[in-house]
C-alpha positions as CSV (number, residue, x, y, z in Angstrom):
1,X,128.0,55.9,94.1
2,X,125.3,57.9,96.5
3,X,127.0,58.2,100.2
4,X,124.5,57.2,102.7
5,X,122.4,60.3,104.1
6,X,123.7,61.3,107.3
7,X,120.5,60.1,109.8
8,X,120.0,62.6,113.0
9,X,118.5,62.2,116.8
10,X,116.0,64.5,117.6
11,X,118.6,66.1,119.9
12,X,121.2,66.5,117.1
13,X,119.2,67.5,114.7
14,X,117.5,70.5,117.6
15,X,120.7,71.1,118.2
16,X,121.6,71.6,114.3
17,X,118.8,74.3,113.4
18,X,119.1,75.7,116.8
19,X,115.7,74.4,118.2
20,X,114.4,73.3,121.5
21,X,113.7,69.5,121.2
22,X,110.2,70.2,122.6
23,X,110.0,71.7,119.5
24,X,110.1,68.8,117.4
25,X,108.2,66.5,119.7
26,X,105.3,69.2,119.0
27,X,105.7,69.0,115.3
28,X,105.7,64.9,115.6
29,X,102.3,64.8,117.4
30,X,100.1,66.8,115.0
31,X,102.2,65.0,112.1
32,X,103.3,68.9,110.8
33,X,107.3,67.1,110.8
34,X,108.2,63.9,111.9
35,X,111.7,62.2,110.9
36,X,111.9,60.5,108.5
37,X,113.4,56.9,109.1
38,X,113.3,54.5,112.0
39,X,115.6,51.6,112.8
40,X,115.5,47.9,113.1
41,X,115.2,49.1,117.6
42,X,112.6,51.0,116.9
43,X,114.2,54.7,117.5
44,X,113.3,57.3,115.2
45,X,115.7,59.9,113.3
46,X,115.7,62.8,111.0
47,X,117.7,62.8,107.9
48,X,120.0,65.5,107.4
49,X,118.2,65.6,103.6
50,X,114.7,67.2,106.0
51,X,116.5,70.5,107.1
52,X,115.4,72.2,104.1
53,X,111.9,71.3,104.7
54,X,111.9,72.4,108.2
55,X,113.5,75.9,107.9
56,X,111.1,76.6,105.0
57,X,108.4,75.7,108.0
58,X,110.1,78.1,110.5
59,X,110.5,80.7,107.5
60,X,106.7,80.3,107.4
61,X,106.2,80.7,111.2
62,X,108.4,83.8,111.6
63,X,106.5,85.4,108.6
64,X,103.2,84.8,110.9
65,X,101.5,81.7,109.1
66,X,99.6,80.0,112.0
67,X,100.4,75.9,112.1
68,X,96.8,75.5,111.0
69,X,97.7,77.4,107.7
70,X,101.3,75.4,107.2
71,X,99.5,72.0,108.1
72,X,97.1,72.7,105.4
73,X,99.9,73.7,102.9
74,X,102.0,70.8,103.9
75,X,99.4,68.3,103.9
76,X,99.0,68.9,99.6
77,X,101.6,71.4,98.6
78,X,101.8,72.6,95.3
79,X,103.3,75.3,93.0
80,X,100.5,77.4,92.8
81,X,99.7,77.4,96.4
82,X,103.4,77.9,97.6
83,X,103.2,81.2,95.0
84,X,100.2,82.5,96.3
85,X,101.8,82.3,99.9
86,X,104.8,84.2,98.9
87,X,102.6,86.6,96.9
88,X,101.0,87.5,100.6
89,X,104.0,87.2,102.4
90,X,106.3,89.4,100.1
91,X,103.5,92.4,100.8
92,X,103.5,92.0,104.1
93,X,107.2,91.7,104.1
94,X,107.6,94.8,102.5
95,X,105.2,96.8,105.0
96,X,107.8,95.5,107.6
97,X,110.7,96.3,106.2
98,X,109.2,99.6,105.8
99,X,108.3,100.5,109.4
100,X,111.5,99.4,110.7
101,X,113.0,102.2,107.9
102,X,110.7,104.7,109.9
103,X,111.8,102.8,113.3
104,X,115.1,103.5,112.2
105,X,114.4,107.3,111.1
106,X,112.9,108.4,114.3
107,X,116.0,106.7,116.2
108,X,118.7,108.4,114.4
109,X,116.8,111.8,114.4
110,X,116.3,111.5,118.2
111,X,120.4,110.6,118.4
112,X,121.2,113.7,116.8
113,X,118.9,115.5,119.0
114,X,120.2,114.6,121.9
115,X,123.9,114.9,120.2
116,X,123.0,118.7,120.0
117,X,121.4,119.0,122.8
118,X,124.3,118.5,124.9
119,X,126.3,121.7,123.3
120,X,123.7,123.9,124.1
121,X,123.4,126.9,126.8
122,X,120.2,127.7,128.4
123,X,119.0,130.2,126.1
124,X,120.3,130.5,122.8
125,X,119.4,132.4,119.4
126,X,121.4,131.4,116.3
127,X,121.0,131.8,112.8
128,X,120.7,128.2,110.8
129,X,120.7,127.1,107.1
130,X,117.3,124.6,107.4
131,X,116.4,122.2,104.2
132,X,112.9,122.0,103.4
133,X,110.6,119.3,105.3
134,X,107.1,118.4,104.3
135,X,105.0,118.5,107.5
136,X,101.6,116.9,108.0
137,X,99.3,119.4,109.8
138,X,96.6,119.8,112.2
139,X,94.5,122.4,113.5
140,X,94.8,122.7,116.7
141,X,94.6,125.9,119.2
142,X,95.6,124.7,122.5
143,X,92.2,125.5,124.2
144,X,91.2,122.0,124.2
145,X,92.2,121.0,128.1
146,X,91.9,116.9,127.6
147,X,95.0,116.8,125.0
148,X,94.7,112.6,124.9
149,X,91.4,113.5,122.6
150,X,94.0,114.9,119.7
151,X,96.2,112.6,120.6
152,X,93.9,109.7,119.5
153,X,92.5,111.6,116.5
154,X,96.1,112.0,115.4
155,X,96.8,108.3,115.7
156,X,93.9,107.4,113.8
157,X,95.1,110.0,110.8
158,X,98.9,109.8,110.9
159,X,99.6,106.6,112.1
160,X,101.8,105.8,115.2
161,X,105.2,105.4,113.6
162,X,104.5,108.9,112.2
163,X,103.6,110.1,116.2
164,X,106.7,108.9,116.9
165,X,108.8,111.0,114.4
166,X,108.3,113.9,116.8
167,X,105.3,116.6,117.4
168,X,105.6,120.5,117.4
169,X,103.1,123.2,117.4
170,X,103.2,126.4,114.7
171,X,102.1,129.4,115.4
172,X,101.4,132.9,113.1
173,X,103.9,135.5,113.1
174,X,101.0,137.9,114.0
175,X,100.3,136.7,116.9
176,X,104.1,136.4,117.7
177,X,104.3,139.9,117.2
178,X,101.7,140.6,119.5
179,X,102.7,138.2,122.2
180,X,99.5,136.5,122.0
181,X,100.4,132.7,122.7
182,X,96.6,131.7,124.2
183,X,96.0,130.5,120.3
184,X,98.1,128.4,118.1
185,X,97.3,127.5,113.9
186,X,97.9,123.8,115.1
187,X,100.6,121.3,115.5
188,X,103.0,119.3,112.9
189,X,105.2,116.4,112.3
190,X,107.8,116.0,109.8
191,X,106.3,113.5,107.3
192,X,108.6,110.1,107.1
193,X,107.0,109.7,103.7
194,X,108.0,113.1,101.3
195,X,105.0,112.6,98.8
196,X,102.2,115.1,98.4
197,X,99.3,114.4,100.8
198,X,96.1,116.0,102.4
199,X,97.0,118.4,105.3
200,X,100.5,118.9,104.6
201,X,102.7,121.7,103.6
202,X,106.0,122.3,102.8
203,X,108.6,124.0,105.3
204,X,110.8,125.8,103.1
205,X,114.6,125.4,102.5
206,X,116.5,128.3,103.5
207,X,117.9,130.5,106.4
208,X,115.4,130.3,110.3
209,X,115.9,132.7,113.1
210,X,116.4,129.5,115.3
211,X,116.4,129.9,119.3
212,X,116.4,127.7,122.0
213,X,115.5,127.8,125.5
214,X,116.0,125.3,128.6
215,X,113.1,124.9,131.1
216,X,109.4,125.0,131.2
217,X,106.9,126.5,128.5
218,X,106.2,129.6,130.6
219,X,110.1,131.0,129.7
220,X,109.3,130.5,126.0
221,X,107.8,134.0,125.6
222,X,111.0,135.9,127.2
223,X,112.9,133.8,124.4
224,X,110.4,134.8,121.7
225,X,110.7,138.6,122.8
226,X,114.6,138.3,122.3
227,X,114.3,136.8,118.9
228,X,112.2,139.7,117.8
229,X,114.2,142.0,119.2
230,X,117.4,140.0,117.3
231,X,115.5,140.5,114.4
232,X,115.4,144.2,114.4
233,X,118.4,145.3,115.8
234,X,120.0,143.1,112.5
235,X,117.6,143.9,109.7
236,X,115.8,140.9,109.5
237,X,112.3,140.6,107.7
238,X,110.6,137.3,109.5
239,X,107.9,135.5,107.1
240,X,105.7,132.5,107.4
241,X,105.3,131.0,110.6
242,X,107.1,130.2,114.5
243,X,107.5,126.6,114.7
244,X,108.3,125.2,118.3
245,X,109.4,121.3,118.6
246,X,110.7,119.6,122.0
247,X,114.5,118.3,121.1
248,X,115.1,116.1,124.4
249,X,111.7,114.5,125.6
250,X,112.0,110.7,126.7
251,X,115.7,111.0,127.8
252,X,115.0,113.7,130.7
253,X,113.6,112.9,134.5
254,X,113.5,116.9,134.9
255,X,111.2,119.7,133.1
256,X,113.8,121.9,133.8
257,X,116.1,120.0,131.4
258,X,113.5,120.2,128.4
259,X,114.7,122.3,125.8
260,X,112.5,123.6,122.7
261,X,113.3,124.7,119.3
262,X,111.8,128.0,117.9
263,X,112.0,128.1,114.0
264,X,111.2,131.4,112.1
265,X,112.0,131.7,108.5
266,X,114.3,135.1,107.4
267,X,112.7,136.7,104.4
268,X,116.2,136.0,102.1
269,X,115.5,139.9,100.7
270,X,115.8,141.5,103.7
């Protein structure tokens, strides 16, 4: 024998899936939910049988169908229309899930950051095992004086999640060597995504001459002289590029805090 299906006010059955009751008076006056039964005095409830149907219409909402779109899927649904809605949905479902994977990158690199940035001294020069990153790339000398223009173009090519991973500059050994920092080869960011792509390059795996100074840009050259000078009083044949990065932007209120990373790659046969 069928037990009789449990019949809800509007403030039990709001209260049920969590809702304000304003809520459900909406959905009543443009006829997108409305309960289901009335009684012999005229009052109105939901039966406990409609929660399905309304949390696949809040499923709907959060997954940014407008009430127009559901109204017109709920006034004639059928199979083939509910599919082609989740065909839609699943991709853009996907693309979310994905940025909050890169959300979630950029948080846990910028933990450890900060982590490490705490042990440090003020000027430090250390030998380091690095894996191998793919950076995306662009040219960029530093001559430019308005740097919101790259800033934009950068946005436009890599995205802003990417932005967000972090931003360094790179510059060639040669001018390193001569202490020539008025021109840079351009600036990087380590790619979230590790395929293959226009404008990109691989970092290599292996053992950097890695130093890092606390305090404004102008002390970076003292720190690149001592590197050099590491470098020849222990052997060491430096290849490839310097690449600078900031470690501890966005959780300082004093330039004097900031602290940069210099990466230069040891040639492993020296």
């Amino acid at each position: 024998m069928r037990k009789e299906i449990k019949k809800l006010t509007t403030a039990q059955f709001a209260k049920l899936h969590e809702v304000n009751k304003r809520t459900l008076h909406y959905y009543d006056e443009i006829g997108l939910f409305r309960p289901l039964t009335k009684s012999d005095n005229g009052y109105r409830y939901y039966d406990i049988s409609q929660s399905i149907d309304f949390e696949y219409i809040r499923m709907l909402k959060e997954l940014n169908m407008s009430i127009e779109e559901i109204e017109t899927y709920r006034k004639n649904p059928t199979p083939a229309d509910f599919l082609k809605i989740v065909n839609e949905k699943e991709q853009e479902v996907d693309k979310q899930i994905q940025k909050l994977k890169d959300i979630k990158t950029v948080m846990q690199s910028k933990k450890e950051q900060i982590f490490f940035c705490e042990t440090l001294q003020e000027r430090e020069i250390r030998i380091e095992e690095c894996k191998s990153e793919r950076l995306l790339v662009y040219p960029y000398d530093f001559s430019e004086d308005d740097i919101t223009q790259i800033f934009s173009r950068l946005k436009d090519i890599w995205g802003i999640e990417q932005i967000r991973m972090g931003m360094g500059s790179f510059i060639s050994l040669d001018n390193v060597y001569k202490m020539n920092f008025d021109k840079y080869e351009g600036v990087y960011t380590i790619a979230l995504n590790k395929k293959s792509v226009p404008n990109s390059f691989i970092k290599p795996q292996g053992k950097y001459l890695c130093g890092y100074q606390k305090g404004k840009w102008d002390k970076l050259p003292a720190l690149y002289q001592q590197m050099l000078d590491y470098a020849h009083g222990n052997n060491l044949q430096l290849t490839d590029y310097a690449y600078e990065v900031g470690l501890n932007d966005f959780v300082i209120s004093d330039e004097a805090d900031y602290i940069t990373k210099i990466m230069i790659k040891i040639n492993e046969n020296s």
